[in-house]
N, C-alpha and C positions, 0 to 999 in steps of 0.2 A: 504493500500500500504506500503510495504516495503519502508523506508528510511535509506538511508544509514549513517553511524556516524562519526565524526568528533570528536577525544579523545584526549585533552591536559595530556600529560603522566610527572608527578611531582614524581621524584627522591629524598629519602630522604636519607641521611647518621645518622639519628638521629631524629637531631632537625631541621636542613638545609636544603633546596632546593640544589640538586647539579644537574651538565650535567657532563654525560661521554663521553669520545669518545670510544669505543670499549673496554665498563666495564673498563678501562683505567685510564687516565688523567681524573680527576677533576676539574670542575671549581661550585665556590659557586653560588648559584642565592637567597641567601635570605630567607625569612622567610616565610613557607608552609601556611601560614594564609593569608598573603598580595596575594600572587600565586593565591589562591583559592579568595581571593576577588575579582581580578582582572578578571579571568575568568569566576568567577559567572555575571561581568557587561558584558560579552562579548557572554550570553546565550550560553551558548556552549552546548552539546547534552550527554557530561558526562565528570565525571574527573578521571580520575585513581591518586591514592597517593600510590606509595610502597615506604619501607623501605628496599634499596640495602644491607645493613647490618646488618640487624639484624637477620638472620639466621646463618650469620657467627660469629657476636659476643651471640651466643646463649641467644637471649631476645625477645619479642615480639616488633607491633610498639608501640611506644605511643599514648594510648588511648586517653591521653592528647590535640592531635596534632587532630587527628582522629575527635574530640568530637568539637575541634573549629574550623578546617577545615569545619567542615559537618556544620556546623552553618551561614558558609558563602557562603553555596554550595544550591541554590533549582534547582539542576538536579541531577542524579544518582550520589552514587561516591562509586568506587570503592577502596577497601585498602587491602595489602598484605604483607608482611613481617614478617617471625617469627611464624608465625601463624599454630599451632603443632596438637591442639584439639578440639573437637568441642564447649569447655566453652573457648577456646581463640576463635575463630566466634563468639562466641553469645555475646563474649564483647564487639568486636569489630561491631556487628551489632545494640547492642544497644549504641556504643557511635556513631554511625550516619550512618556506614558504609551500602549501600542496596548491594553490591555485593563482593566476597572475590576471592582474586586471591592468587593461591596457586603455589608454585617455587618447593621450595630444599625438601620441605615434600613427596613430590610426589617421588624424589629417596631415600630418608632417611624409607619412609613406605608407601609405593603404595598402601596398603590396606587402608589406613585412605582418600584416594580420593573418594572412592564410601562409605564409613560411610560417609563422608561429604555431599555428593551427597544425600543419602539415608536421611538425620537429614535436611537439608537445603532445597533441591530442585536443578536440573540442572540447574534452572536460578539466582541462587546464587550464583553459583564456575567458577570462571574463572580460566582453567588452565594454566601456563603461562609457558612457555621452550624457552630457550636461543639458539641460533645454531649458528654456524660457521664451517666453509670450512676448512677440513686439507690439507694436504699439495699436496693430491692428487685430492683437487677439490670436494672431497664429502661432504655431510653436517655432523655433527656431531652433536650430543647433549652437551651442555657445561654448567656446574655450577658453577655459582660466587662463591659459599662458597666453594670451591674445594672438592666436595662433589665426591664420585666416582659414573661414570655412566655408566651403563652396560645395555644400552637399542640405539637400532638404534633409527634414525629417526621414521622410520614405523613401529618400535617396538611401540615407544611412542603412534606413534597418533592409531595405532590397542588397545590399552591401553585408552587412552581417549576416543574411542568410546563407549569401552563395561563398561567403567565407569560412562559415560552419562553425563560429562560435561558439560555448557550450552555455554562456549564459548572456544576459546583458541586463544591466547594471543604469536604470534609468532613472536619473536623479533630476526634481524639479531645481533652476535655479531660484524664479520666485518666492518657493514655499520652504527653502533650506534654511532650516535656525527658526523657524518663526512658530513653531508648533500650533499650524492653522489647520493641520490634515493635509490629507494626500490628494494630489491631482490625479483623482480618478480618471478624469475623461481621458487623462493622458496615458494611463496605465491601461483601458482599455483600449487604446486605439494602435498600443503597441503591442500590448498582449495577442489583439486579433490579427493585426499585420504578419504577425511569425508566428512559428510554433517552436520557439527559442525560449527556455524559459525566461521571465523576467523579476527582476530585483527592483521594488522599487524602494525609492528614498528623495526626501526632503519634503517636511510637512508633520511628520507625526506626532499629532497631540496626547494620543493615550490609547489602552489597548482597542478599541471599537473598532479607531481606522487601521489599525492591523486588518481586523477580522475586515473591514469593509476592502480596503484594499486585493487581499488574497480572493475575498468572493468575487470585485470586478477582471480580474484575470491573471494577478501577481502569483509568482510562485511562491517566493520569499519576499520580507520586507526588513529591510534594512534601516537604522535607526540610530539618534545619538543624543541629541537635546532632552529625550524623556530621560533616559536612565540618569542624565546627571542632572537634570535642574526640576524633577517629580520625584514622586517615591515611585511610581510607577519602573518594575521591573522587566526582563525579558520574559520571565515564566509568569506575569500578571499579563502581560501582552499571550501567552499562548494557553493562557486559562480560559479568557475570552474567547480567545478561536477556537478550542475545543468546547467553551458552551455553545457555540453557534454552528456544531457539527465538524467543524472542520479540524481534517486528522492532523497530528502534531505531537511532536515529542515531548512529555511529560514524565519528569524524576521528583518523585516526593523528598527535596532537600530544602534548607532554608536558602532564602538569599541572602547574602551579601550588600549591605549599603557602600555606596560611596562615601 
């Protein structure tokens, strides 16, 4: 059976834990090691770590980080940032990393998605694209590193299909930090363009738009603002989903506060 996932999403500018609000305002949260401690007592069902900067300051993340992070982590974890070639993956998957999520490469050299795909396997590349609404209401593609981008929405995801990505990673920029909920209509309208599964993030106020999220077509949902600025946990976000039917991994432990 299918279960559905629950992904605390850890923000690195470096060395730091940060929260953005719509790639924006920064606020510090700390040290990515204590992060990943914390949620490894809280069994969580995977972790994503990227590094927001470091395709803009042209560097990879630190392996460093990556190597003690994964040491604190026994569930999947995901890491992305910087991340150009496929001896920058193989580092990063031998210092701990089991999945890579790929941003600014994907418009910097679209061809290096499917060499990655084709060296690693679908179920190793997570593809991750940024969106927000212009002024006229439609969605656009948007890149933190002010990278130029010259592909619609449907350009992109007809692009991730025939690349054979194993997930994608679709994060509002609008509703990042603000914990307003999730941009459903946008999770449906990529959800139904592929049959890739999808992650979404930026928006979540509390467990409800989990569950509402996953019922408009998300597989997982990925998350950062609740767990640190609510009491609201990972496993009170899949308590909800499994009163509303929906399968989900459930361990009788306590949580963890930050």
């Amino acid at each position: 059976m299918l279960r559905y996932r629950v992904i605390p999403l850890v923000l690195l500018d470096g060395y730091s834990v940060v929260k953005t609000i719509q790639f924006d305002i920064r606020r510090n949260q700390g040290n990515p090691i204590v992060v990943s401690r914390i949620y490894n007592s809280r069994n969580v069902d995977e972790l994503m770590l990227l590094d927001i900067d470091a395709s803009k300051e042209d560097r990879g993340i630190d392996l460093h980080t990556v190597d003690a992070a994964s040491s604190e982590c026994f569930m999947p974890l995901t890491v992305g940032g910087g991340l150009k070639t496929c001896e920058d993956i193989t580092k990063a998957l031998k210092a701990g990393a089991d999945k890579i999520s790929l941003n600014t490469i994907i418009f910097d050299k679209p061809e290096f998605l499917k060499e990655a795909v084709s060296v690693f396997g679908s179920q190793c590349i997570v593809a991750s694209i940024d969106i927000k609404k212009n002024e006229i209401g439609e969605w656009e593609l948007f890149s933190h590193s002010n990278r130029n981008v010259n592909m619609s929405l449907d350009e992109m995801l007809d692009f991730l299909i025939k690349s054979d990505v194993g997930e994608i990673l679709v994060n509002s920029v609008d509703l990042d930090g603000t914990m307003s909920g999730y941009d459903l209509d946008l999770i449906e309208h990529v959800s139904s363009a592929t049959n890739i599964p999808v992650i979404a993030a930026g928006g979540a106020s509390g467990p409800n738009d989990c569950s509402r999220a996953i019922t408009t077509g998300a597989s997982a949902v990925s998350a950062a603002s609740i767990f640190h600025f609510t009491s609201y946990t990972p496993r009170t976000c899949k308590e909800d989903m499994d009163k509303h039917g929906i399968p989900t991994r459930l361990l009788d432990i306590e949580d963890t506060k930050f």
